[in-house]
C-alpha positions in Angstrom: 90.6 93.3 -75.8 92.1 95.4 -73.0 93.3 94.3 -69.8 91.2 95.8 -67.1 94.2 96.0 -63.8 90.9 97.9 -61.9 89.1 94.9 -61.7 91.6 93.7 -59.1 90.4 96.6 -56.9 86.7 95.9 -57.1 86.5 94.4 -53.6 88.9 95.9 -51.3 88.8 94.4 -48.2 90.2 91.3 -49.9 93.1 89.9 -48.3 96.8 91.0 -49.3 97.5 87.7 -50.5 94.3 87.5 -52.6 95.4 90.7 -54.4 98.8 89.9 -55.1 97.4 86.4 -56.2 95.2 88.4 -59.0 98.3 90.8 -60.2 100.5 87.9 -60.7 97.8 86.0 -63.0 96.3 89.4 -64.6 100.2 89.8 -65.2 100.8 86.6 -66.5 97.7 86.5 -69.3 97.7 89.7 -70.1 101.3 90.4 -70.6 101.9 86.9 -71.8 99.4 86.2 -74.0 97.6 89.6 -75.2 100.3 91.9 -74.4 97.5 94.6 -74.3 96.7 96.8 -71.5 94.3 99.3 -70.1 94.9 101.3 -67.3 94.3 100.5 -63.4 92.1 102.6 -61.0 92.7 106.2 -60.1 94.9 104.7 -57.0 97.5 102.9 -58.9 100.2 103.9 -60.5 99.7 102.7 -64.2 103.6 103.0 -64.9 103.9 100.3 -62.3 102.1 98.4 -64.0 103.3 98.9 -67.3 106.7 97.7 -66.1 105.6 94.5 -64.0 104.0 93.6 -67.6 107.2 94.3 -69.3 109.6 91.9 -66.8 106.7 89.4 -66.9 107.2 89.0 -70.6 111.0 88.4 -69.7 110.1 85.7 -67.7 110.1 83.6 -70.5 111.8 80.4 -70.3 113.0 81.0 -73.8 115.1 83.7 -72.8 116.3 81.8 -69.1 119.9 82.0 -70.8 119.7 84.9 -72.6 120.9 88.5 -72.8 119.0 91.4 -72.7 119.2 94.7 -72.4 116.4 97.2 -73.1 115.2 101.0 -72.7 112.5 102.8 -73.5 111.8 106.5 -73.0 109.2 109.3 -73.7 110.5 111.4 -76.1 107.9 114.2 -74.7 109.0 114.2 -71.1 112.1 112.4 -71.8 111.2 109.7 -68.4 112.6 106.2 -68.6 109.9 103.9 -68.9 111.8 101.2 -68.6 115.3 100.2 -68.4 117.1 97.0 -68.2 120.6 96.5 -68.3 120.3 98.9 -71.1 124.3 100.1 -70.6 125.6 96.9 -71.0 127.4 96.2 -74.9 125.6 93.5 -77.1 125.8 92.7 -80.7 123.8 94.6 -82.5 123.0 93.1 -86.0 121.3 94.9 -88.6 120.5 97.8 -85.6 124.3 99.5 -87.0 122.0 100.5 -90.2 120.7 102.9 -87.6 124.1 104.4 -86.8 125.3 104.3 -90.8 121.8 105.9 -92.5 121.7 108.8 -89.5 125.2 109.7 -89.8 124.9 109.7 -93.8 121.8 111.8 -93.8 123.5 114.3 -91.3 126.6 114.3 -93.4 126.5 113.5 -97.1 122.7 115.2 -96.6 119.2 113.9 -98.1 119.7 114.9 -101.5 123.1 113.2 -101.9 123.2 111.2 -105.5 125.8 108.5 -106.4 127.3 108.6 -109.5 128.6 106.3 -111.9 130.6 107.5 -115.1 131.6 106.7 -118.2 134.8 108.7 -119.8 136.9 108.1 -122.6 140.4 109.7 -123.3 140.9 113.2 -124.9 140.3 113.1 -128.6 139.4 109.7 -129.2 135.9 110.1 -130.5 136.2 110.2 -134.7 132.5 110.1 -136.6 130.9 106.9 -134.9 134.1 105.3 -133.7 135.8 105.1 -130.3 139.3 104.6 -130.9 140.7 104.1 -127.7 139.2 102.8 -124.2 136.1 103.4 -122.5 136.0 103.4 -119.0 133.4 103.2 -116.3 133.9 104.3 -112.7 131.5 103.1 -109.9 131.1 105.8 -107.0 129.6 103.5 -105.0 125.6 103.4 -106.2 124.4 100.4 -103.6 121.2 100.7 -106.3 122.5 100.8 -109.4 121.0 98.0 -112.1 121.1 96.5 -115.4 118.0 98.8 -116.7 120.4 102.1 -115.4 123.3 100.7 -117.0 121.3 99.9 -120.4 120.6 104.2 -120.2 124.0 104.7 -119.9 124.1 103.1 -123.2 120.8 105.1 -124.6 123.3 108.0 -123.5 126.5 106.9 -125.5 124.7 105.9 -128.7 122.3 109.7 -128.3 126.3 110.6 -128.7 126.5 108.3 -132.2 129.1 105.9 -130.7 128.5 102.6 -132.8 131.9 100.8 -132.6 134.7 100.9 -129.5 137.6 99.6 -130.3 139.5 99.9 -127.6 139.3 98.1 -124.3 137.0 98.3 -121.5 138.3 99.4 -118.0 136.4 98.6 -115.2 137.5 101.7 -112.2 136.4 101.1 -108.6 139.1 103.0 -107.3 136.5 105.4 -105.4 136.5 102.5 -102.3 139.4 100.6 -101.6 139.9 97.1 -102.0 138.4 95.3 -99.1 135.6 93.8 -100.4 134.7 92.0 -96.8 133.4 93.5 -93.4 135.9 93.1 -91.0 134.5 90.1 -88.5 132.2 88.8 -91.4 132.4 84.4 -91.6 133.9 83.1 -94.4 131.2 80.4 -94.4 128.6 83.1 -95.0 129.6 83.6 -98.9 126.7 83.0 -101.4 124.2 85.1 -100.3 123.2 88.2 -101.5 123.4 89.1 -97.8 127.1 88.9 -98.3 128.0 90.3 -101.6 131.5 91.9 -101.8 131.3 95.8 -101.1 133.1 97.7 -104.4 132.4 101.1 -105.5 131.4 99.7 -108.8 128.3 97.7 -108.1 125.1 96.6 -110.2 122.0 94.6 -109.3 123.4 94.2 -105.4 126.4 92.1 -106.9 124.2 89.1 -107.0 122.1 87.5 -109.8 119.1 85.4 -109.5 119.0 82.3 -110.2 115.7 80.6 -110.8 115.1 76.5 -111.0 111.9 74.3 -111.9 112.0 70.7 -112.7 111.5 69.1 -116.0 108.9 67.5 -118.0 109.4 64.0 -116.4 111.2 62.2 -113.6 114.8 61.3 -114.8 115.0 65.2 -116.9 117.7 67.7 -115.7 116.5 70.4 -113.4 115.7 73.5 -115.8 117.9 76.7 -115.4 117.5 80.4 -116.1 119.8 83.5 -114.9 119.0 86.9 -114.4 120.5 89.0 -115.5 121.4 86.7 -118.7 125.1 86.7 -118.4 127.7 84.4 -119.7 129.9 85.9 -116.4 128.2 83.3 -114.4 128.9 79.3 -115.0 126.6 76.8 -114.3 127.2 73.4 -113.4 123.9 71.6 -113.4 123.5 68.5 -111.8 120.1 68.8 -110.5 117.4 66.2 -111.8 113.8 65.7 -111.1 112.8 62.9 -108.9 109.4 61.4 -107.8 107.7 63.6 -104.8 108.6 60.3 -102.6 112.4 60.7 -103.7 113.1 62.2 -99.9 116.7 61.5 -100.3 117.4 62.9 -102.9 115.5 66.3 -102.2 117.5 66.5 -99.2 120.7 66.7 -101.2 119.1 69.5 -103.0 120.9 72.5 -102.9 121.8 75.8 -105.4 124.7 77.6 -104.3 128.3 79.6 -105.8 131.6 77.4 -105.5 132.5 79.2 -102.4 135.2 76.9 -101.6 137.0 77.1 -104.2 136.0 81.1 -105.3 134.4 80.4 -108.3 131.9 82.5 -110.3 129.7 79.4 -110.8 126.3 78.0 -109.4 126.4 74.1 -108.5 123.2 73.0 -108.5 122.5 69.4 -107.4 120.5 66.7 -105.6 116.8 66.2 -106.7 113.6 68.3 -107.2 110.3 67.4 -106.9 108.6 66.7 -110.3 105.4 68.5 -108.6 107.7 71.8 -107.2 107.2 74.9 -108.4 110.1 77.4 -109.5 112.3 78.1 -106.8 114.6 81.3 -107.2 118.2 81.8 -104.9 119.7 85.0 -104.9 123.6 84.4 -105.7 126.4 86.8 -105.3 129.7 87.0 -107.6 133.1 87.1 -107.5 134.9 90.6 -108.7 131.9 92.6 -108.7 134.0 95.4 -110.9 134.5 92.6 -113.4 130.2 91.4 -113.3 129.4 95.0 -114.1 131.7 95.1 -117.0 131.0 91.8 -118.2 127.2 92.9 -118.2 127.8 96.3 -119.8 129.9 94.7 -122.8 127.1 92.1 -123.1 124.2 94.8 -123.1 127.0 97.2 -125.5 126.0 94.3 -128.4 122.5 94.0 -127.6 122.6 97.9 -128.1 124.1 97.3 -131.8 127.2 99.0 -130.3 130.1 96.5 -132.1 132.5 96.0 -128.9 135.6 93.6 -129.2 138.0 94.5 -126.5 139.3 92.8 -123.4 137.4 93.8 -120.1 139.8 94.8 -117.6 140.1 96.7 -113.7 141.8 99.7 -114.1 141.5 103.4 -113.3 140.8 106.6 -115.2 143.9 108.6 -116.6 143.9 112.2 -115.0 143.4 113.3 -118.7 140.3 111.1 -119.0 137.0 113.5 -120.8 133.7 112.3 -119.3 130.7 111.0 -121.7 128.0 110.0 -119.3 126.9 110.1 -116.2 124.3 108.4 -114.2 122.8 109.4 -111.3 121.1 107.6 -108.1 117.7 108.4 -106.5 118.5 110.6 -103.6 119.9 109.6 -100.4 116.3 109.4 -98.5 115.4 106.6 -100.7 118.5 105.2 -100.8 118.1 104.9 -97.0 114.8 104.0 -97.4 116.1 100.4 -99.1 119.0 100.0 -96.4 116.5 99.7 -93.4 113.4 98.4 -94.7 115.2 95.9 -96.8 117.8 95.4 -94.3 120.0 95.5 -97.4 124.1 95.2 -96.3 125.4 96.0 -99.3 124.0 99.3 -99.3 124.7 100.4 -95.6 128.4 99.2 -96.2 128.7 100.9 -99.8 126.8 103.9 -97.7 129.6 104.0 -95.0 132.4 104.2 -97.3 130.7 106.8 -99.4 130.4 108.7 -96.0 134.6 108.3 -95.9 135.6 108.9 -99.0 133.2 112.4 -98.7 134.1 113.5 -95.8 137.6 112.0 -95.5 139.2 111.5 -99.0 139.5 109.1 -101.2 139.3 106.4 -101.5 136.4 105.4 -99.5 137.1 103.1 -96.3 134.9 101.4 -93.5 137.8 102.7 -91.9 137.1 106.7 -92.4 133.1 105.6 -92.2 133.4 104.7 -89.2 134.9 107.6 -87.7 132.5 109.8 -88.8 130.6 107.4 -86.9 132.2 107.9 -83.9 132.4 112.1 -84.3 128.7 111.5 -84.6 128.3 109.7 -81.2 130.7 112.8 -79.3 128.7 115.4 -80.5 125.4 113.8 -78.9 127.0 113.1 -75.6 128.6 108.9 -76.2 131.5 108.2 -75.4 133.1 106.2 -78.3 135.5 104.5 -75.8 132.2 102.9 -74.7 131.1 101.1 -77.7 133.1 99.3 -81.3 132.0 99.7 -84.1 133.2 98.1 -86.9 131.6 97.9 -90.3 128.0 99.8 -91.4 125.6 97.0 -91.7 125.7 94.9 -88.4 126.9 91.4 -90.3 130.1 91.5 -87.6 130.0 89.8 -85.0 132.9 92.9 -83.5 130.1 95.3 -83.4 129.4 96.1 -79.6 126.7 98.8 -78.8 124.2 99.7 -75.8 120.5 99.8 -75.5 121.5 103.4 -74.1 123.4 104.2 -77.2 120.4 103.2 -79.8 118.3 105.4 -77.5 120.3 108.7 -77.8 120.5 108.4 -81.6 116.7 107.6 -82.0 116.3 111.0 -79.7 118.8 113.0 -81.8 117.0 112.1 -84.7 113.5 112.4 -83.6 114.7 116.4 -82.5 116.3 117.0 -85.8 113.3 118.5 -87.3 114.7 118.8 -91.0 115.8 114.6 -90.9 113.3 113.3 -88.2 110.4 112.4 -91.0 112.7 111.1 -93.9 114.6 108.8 -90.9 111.7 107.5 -89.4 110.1 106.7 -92.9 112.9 104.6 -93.5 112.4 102.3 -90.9 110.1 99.0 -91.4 106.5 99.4 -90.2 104.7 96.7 -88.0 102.2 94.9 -89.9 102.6 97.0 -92.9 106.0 96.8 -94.7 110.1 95.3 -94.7 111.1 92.8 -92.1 108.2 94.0 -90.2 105.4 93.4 -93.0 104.4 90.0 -90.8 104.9 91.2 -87.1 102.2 92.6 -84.9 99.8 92.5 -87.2 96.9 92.2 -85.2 97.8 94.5 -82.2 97.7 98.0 -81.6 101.4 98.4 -82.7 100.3 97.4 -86.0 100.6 100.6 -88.5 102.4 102.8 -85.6 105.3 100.7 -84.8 108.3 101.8 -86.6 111.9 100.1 -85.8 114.9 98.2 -87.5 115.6 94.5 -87.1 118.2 92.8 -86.7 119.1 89.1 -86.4 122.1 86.8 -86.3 122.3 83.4 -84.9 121.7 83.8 -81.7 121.5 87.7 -81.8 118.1 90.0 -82.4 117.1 93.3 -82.2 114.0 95.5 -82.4 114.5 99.9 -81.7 112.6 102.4 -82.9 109.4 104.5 -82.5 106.1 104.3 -81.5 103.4 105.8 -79.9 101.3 104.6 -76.6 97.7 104.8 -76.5 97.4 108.1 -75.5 99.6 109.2 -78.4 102.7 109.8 -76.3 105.5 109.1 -78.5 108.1 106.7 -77.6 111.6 105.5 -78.4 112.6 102.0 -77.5 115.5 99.4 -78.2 115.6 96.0 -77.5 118.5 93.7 -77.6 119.2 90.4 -76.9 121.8 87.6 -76.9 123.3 84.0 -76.8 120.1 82.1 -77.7 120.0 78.5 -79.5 116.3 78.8 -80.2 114.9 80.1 -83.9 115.0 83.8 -83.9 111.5 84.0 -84.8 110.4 82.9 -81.5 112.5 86.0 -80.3 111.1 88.1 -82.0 107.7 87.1 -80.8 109.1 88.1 -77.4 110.0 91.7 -78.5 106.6 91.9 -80.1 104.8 91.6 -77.5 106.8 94.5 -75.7 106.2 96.2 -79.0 102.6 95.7 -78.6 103.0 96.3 -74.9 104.2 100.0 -75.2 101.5 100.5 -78.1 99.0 99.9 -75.8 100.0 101.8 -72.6 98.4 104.8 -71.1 98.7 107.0 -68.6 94.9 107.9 -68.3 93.2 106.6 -65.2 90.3 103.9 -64.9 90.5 103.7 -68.6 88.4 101.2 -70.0 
């Protein structure tokens, strides 16, 4: 249903106060509550309007002590629609992934593959036996898995390898070895929203771990891993408890030894009898070492007779190259990094973008200022805004509503990019971290823009288009909140739905 702002006009010798009486509550509900709107009579100016309904939806008491700063713009005419505060810095969030995947596909290009390699020294190979070491070098795949490493295999037994006896040497030498954002928490490890960036990474450096309870009350909580792999302990604790067993459920938890930096899963405190399986996505320790622990274990399930130590190490100059694996392009790798709001891969895609364009090895560092070369050349200056890892998890980051906005405009002109960026971003009501927002609204299936939350931080920028089909760019930002994010994000949804039902068309109905 559309708001009708002409109705207000219908009988016009009605008092001043009487008219501004009906704006305010028109305002109000329809902003407020429907966030749709239709257009006023041929008198008024329907951009007026548009903005009364956006700082009405500000009015919030949620946001009473909260930042915000937003812009949106026509990217036909290129007018301001709206602006608020939209030059002051907040934290971004996962809105850097915006900054990382546009400069990557402007400089590494669309069709950039990641590589990962295995090599062997010169002369080694005799009939079916490796005599020396194999090793394989990560290039920083943020999508590489156990099914790609298992082809790698395929590859070295097509070859009629059956027997290595030399060692294994894990080489992530391609990044260098600060395996943490700069700014990241400590108390954030655990997550596979955390896992350590290294150039040699499989299955997003995490495994899966997946819990149910037993048969009967009293039984240990059942356990499985995936991938199956003995470089992960587990410590279970966990027991099943009556459904009424509140206390102990509350001491319930699966989690790494963070404190003490172990590679093993604690899992305690009680489970339901009547729960279903619950899986927890768990990320490791030495993530050169999990990939080489997994490829000697999947080595033996290959029939491949491997003995040998695992080690890090790096390739000898003289090293001869066996196989190599490739990644799906760079537009679907970007495709994964925003819909997905993956980390991992936005930070393994920044120091790709340094070691590329910089040297190796591959730092945030040299990411970043490609970064800031990008900003120059489209007119920001990078004194004006920090940035300082690719995928928004520090809390350093500081960026403008302004900022986003240029970047969603450079984009949106680059006609050989503009399609594969803008298909990479989350789509209301359809798919990512948008799949459940604005689903019944007119921004559903339209609305295209990257989230981003932290405690007490969250974003929405993108695209869209109003009612008339004008397309739009927007970015909204906002700050120091103690409520849930989700009731945020409600707020920038309805100024999501707000813009996707503007027009500029008169007396519209």
């Amino acid at each position: 249903m559309e708001l009708e702002f002409s109705k207000i006009f219908k009988r016009p010798k009605e008092s001043l106060a009487i008219i501004i009486l009906h704006i305010g509550i028109i305002l109000i509900v329809g902003c407020v509550s429907h966030t749709q709107y239709t257009k006023p009579s041929d008198k008024e100016n329907s951009l007026f309007y548009f903005r009364k309904c956006v700082d009405q939806i500000l009015q919030d008491s949620l946001l009473h002590q909260t930042q915000t700063g937003i812009k949106i713009v026509s990217l036909e005419t290129g007018e301001i629609l709206y602006s608020r505060d939209s030059h002051q810095l907040f934290h971004p969030a996962s809105n850097v992934k915006l900054l990382t995947t546009a400069v990557a596909l402007k400089r590494l290009g669309p069709d950039y593959k990641f590589k990962t390699a295995l090599y062997t020294d010169r002369g080694s190979l005799s009939d079916s036996t490796l005599n020396t070491d194999l090793y394989i070098k990560g290039f920083g795949d943020p999508d590489l898995t156990t099914n790609d490493l298992q082809y790698m295999i395929s590859q070295l037994k097509s070859q009629g390898i059956k027997h290595i006896r030399g060692e294994l040497i894990c080489d992530d030498t391609y990044f260098d070895d600060l395996y943490y954002g700069s700014g990241w928490m400590w108390d954030d490890a655990s997550a596979w929203e955390f896992a350590p960036i290294n150039a040699l990474s499989v299955n997003d450096n995490c495994v899966r771990v997946t819990v149910k309870p037993g048969l009967k009350i009293g039984d240990s909580i059942t356990i499985s891993l995936e991938p199956h792999t003995s470089y992960m302990k587990i410590i279970n604790k966990g027991i099943s408890v009556d459904p009424l067993d509140t206390l102990k459920q509350k001491l319930f938890k699966v989690e790494r030894n963070w404190k003490d930096h172990e590679n093993s899963i604690i899992v305690e405190g009680g489970l339901s009898i009547n729960s279903s399986a619950l899986s927890y996505i768990i990320d490791v320790i030495d993530a050169q070492m999990y990939a080489g622990s997994l490829f000697g274990e999947l080595l033996s399930q290959a029939n491949i007779l491997f003995q040998g130590k695992i080690r890090k190490g790096s390739i000898p100059d003289t090293a001869v190259l066996l196989v190599e694996h490739f990644s799906s392009p760079l537009s679907a790798i970007v495709m994964n990094t925003n819909k997905n709001t993956d980390n991992l891969s936005a930070e393994l895609t920044l120091k790709a973008i340094g070691a590329k364009l910089k040297g190796q090895p591959g730092t945030a560092k040299k990411g970043i200022s490609a970064i800031y070369e990008y900003l120059k050349k489209i007119g920001i200056d990078s004194n004006s805004c920090k940035i300082s890892d690719g995928s928004g998890v520090s809390r350093y980051n500081l960026i403008t509503p302004d900022l986003i906005i240029e970047l969603l405009k450079d984009m949106h002109n680059d006609t050989n990019l503009q399609a594969i960026f803008k298909a990479s971003l989350p789509i209301a009501g359809v798919d990512g971290t948008l799949k459940n927002r604005m689903v019944e609204s007119l921004a559903s299936k339209k609305l295209y823009a990257k989230t981003g939350n932290l405690s007490g931080v969250s974003a929405l920028s993108g695209y869209t288009s109003t009612l008339d089909g004008e397309l739009v760019a927007f970015s909204i930002l906002m700050e120091h909140f103690l409520h849930t994010n989700s009731k945020i994000n409600d707020i920038q949804d309805k100024i999501g739905e707000l813009i996707s039902s503007f027009s500029r068309r008169q007396g519209r109905r």
